[in-house]
C-alpha positions as CSV (number, residue, x, y, z in Angstrom):
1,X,93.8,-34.6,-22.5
2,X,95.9,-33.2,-19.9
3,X,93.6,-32.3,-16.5
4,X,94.7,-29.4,-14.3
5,X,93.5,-29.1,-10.5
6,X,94.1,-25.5,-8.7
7,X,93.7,-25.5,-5.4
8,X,93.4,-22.7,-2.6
9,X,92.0,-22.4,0.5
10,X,88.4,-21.3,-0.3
11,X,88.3,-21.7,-3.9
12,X,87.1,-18.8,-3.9
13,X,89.3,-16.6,-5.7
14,X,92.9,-17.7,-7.2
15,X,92.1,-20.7,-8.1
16,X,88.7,-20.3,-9.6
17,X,91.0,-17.2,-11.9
18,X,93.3,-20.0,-12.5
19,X,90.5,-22.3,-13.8
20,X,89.0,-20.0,-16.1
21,X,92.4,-18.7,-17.7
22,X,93.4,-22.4,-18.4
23,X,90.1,-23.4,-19.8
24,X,89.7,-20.1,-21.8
25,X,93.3,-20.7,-23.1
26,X,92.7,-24.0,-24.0
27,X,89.7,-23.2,-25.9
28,X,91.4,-20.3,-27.8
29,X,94.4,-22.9,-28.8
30,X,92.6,-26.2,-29.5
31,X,94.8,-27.7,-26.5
32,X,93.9,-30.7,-25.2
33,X,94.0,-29.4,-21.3
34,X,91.1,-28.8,-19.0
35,X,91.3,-27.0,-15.6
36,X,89.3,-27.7,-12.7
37,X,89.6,-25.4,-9.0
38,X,88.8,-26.7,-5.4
39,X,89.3,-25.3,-2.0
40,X,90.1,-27.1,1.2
41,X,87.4,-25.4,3.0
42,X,85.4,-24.9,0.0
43,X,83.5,-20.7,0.4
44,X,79.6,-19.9,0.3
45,X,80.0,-17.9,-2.6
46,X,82.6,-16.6,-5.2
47,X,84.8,-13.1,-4.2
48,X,83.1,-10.6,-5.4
49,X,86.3,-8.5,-6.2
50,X,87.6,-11.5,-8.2
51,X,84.1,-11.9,-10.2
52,X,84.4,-7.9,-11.2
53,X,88.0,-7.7,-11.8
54,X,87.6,-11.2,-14.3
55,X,84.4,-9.1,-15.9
56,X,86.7,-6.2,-16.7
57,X,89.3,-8.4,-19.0
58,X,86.0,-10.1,-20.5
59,X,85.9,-13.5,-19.0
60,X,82.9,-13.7,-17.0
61,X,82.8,-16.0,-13.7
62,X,78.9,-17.0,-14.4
63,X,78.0,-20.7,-12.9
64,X,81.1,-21.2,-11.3
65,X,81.1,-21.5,-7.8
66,X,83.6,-22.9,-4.9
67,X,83.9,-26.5,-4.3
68,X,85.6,-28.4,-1.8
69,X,88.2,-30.8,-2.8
70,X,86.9,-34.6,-3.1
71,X,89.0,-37.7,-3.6
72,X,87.0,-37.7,-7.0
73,X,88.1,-34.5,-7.9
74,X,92.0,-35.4,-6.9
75,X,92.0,-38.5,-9.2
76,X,90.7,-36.4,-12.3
77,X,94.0,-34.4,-12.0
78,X,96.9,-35.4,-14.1
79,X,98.8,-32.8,-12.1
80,X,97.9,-30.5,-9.1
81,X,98.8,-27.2,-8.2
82,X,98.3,-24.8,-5.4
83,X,98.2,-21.7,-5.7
84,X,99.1,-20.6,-2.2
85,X,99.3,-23.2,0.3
86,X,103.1,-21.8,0.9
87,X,100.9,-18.7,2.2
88,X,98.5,-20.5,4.2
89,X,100.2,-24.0,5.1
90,X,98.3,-24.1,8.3
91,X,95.1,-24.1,6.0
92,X,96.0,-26.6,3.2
93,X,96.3,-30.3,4.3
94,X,96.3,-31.2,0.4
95,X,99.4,-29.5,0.1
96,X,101.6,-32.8,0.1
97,X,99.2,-33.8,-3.3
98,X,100.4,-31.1,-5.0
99,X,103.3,-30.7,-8.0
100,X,104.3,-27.5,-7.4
101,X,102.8,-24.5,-5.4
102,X,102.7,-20.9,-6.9
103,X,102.7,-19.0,-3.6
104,X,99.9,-16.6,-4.3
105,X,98.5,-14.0,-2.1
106,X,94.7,-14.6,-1.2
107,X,92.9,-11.5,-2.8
108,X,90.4,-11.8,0.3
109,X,89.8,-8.3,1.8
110,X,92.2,-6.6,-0.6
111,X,91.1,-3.9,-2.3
112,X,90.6,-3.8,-5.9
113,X,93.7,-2.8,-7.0
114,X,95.6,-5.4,-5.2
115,X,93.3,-8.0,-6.7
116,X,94.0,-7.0,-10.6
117,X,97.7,-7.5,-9.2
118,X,96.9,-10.6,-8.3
119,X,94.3,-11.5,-11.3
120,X,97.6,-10.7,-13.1
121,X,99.7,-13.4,-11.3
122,X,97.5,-15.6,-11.8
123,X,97.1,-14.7,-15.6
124,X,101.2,-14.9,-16.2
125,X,101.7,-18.1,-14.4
126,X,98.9,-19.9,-16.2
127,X,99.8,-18.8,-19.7
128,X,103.4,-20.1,-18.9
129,X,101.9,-23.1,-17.9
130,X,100.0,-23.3,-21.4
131,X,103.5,-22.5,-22.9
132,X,104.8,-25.7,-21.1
133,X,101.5,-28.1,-22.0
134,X,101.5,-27.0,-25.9
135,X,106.1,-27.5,-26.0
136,X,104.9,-30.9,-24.7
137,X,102.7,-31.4,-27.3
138,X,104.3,-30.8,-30.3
């Protein structure tokens, strides 16, 4: 079983889209891959924006909620990726853990529009990373 960590700031948003793409994915395929999300300063709550604009392509955001990154939760990874430390580098001291960074804009305060934009980011990249995981193995 491959195990994916995506990490943002707040784990809030992007990441927590990322999670549920590559887990729904997964599900769909019969991969062997599991996602997990964590934030380095971990949010209250969800982004609402994020929650309704997930509910509109039918993949619901109920019980998930942010977490904070744990050395646990960094050894469960097989590989890490951030999905916008670039943007916030001040903000992500786990950025030197990570494989690669996607460099994606926080949908915090955006309006809704912006945030399907970005729900679809996040939605491209992750089935090109399911691409990459089922080449890999065949």
């Amino acid at each position: 079983m491959t195990t994916i960590l995506f990490v943002c700031v707040h784990n809030a948003g992007r990441s927590q889209m990322a999670e549920a793409f590559l887990n729904r994915a997964a599900e769909e395929r019969g991969l062997a891959a599991r996602a997990k999300s964590a934030g380095t300063e971990g949010a209250g709550s969800l982004n609402p924006t994020v929650v309704q604009v997930m509910d509109e392509i039918g993949i619901p955001m109920i019980g998930q909620s942010p977490k904070s990154i744990t050395a646990e939760i960094v050894s469960w990874a097989d590989r890490t990726i951030g999905m916008g430390c670039g943007v916030e580098a001040d903000r992500c001291p786990v950025r030197f853990l990570m494989a690669e960074d996607w460099g994606i804009d926080d949908p915090s305060g955006q309006p809704i529009e912006t945030v399907r934009k970005i729900r679809d980011q996040v939605r491209q990249r992750v089935e090109r990373l399911v691409e990459e995981l089922e080449g890999s193995a065949e």
